[in-house]
N, C-alpha and C positions, 0 to 999 in steps of 0.2 A: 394096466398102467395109464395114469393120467398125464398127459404131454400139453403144454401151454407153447406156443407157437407165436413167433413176434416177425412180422408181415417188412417188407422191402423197400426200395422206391419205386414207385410207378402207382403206389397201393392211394396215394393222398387226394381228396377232393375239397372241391371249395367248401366251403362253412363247417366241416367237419366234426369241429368241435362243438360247434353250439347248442345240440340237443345231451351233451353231455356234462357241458358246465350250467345249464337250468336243471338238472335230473338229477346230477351227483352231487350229493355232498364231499368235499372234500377237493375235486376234482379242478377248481380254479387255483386255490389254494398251493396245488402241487405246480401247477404248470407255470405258477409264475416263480416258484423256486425254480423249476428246472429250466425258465425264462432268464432267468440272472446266470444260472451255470452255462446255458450257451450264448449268451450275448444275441437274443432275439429276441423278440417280443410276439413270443407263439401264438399267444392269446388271437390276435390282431391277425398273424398269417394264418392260425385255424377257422376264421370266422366270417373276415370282412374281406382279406386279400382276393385276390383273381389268380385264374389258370394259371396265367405266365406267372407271375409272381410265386407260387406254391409251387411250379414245376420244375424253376431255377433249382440246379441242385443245394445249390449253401441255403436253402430255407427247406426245401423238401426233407434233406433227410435229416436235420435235430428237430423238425414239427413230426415227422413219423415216430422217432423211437421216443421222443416226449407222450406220443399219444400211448403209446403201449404201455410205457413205466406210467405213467397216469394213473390209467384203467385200470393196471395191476394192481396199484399202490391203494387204489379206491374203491374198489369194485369188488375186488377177488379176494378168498382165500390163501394160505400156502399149502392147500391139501391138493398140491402136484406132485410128480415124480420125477420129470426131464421138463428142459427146455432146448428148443433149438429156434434160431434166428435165419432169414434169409437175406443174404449182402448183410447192409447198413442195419438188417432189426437183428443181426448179431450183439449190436452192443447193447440192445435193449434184453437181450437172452443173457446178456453177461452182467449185469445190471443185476435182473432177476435171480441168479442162479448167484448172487453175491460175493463173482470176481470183480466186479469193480460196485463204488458208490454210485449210484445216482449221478450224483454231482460230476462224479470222472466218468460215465457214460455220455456226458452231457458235453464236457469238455473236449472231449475225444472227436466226438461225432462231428460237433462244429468247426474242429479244425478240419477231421477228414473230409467236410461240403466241401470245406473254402476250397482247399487244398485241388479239392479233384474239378469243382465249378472253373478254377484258375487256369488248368489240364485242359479241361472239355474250351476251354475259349482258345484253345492254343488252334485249332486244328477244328471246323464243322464235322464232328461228328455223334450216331445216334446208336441206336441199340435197336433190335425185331425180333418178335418171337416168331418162330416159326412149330406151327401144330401139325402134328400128322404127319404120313407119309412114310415111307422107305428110311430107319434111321443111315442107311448109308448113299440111299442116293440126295437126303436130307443136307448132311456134311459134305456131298463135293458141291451141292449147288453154293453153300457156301464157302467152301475155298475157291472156286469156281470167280466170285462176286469180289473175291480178295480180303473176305471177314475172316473172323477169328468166332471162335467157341465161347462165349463169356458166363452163359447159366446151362447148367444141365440138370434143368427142372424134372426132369421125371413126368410120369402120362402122358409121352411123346410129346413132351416139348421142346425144345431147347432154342436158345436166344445168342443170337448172334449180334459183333460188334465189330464197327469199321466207320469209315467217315459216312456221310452222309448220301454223294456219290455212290459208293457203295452199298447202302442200303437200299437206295435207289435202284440198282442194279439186282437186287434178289428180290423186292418185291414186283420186279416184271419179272422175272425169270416163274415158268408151269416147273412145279414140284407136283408128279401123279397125286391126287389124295389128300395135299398138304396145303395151309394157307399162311400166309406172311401179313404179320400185324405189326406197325411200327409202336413202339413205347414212349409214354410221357414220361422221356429221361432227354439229358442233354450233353450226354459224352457216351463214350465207349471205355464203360467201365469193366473193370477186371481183364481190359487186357492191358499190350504193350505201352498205349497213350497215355497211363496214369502210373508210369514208375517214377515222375521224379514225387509223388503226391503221397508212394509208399516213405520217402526217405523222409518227409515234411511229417507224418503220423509217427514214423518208429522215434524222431527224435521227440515228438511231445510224449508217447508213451514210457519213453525211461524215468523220466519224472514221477510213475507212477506205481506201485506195491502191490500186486496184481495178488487179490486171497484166494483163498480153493476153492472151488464150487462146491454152495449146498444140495446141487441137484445134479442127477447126471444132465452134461451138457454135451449139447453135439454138434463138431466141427465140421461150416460147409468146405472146410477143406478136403475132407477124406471122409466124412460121415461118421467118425467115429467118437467116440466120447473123448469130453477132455481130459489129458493127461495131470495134467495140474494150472493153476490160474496162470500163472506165468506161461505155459505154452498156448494157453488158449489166448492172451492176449500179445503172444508175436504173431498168432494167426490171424489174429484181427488185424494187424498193421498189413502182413503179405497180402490178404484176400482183397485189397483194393486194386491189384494188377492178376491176379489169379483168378481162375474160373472158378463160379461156384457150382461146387456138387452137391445141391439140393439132393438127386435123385437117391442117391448114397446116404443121406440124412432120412429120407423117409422109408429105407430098409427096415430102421427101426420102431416103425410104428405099426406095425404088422398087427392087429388086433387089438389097437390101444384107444384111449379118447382120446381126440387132441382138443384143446381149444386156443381159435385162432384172437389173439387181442386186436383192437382196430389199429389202423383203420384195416380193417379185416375182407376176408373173401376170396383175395387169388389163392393165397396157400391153403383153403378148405378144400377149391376148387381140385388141386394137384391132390390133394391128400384122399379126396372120394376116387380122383380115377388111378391113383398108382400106387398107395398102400392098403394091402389086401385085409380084408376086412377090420378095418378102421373107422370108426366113428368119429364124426366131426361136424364141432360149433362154431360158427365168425359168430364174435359178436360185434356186428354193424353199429348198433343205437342200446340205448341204454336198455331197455325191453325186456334184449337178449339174456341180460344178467338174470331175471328169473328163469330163464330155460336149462340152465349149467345143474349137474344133477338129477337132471331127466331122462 
């Protein structure tokens, strides 16, 4: 089985794009369609913009799932078999897997930045991975800190969410064997602090006619395949206050290829240590693109 993988926020760095709009044909071309369906000027925030800038979420994540629908659009084949997304590169997996356009992945996304950018300014708070360790003396250290569970990455990770204060408090906290890394994000996404940002998504998503997926596709909701395009996209609306089950989504790749689109590398990383014999590509830079089929 061949599996295409479309990467999250925290995944984006400065100039990003620019060794792939000199390399690819085609590859400006798309980004500045999919530059007009989200009202940004990606170009500019993949190239020239700085850290702060790229790491506000309402630029972060329509320049991330831009970069994946790009790459795919320019780069890649359709000789895949599933797609699955993590958080925000959901809509770039639902994109691909052609329950929504392009265009309405684009639209979506940019309202879900705003919407949750608006949330995260309401209240200082951030998100941590924590690796390693005791999965249960892992979780009281964070209920302990007064977080919430927001990713259950899989290959003993999982990433916790709560004000900033709070994050503060688990990375001084000794977890035996475990270590605490804060993320280039700027709210505590999928949990309690981004419901009213579910209701600002569900009402732009009725506006939209959600088709079946041409690929099996898989929900970080429960890791399972989608049921039909319409349920996969009320799950995209819910998963902005929901924990994501990554770990559950890479069940299924148990002996499969995946390849990861950029801006690529954390989900290769999860996928070498917790889906059992699985092969797996980020492709970082354009390069990469002659290595897929090897």
């Amino acid at each position: 089985m061949k599996i295409v993988l479309c990467p999250g926020q925290g995944s984006q760095t400065v100039g990003m794009f620019t060794p792939w709009l000199e390399q690819v044909p085609g590859f400006e071309t798309k980004l500045k369609e999919l530059s007009l369906a989200s009202g940004k000027d990606l170009i500019q925030l993949g190239t020239i913009a700085d850290e702060q800038t790229i790491r506000d979420t309402a630029n972060a994540q329509p320049l991330i799932v831009a970069f994946s629908i790009a790459a795919f659009r320019t780069a890649l084949t359709d000789e895949f078999d599933a797609v699955a997304g993590h958080s925000v590169g959901e809509f770039a997996a639902a994109a691909i897997a052609g329950v929504l356009s392009d265009t309405e992945a684009m639209q979506l996304v940019a309202i879900r930045a705003d919407a949750m950018a608006h949330e995260a300014a309401q209240t200082e708070t951030s998100m941590a991975a924590v690796i390693g360790g005791d999965p249960e003396e892992v979780e009281r250290a964070i209920r302990r800190a007064g977080l919430s569970i927001a990713n259950y990455n899989g290959a003993g990770q999982v990433v916790a969410a709560g004000t900033k204060d709070q994050i503060a408090k688990l990375i001084g906290t000794s977890i035996p064997k475990a270590r605490v890394m804060e993320l280039k994000v700027a709210g505590a996404f999928h949990t309690e602090f981004m419901k009213p940002a579910v209701e600002k998504l569900r009402v732009a998503s009725q506006r939209i006619v959600a088709k079946e997926p041409t690929k099996t596709l898989w929900s970080n909701f429960d890791g399972r395949a989608a049921a039909s395009g319409e349920a996969f996209l009320d799950s995209l609306v819910e998963q902005v206050a929901r924990p994501v089950r990554w770990d559950l989504c890479m069940q299924n790749f148990s002996g499969a290829k995946t390849l990861e689109l950029p801006p690529a590398g954390a989900l290769s990383g999860l996928v070498k240590r917790g889906a059992d014999n699985a092969s797996t590509l980020a492709l970082k830079l354009p390069d990469d693109i002659l290595k897929i089929g090897n």
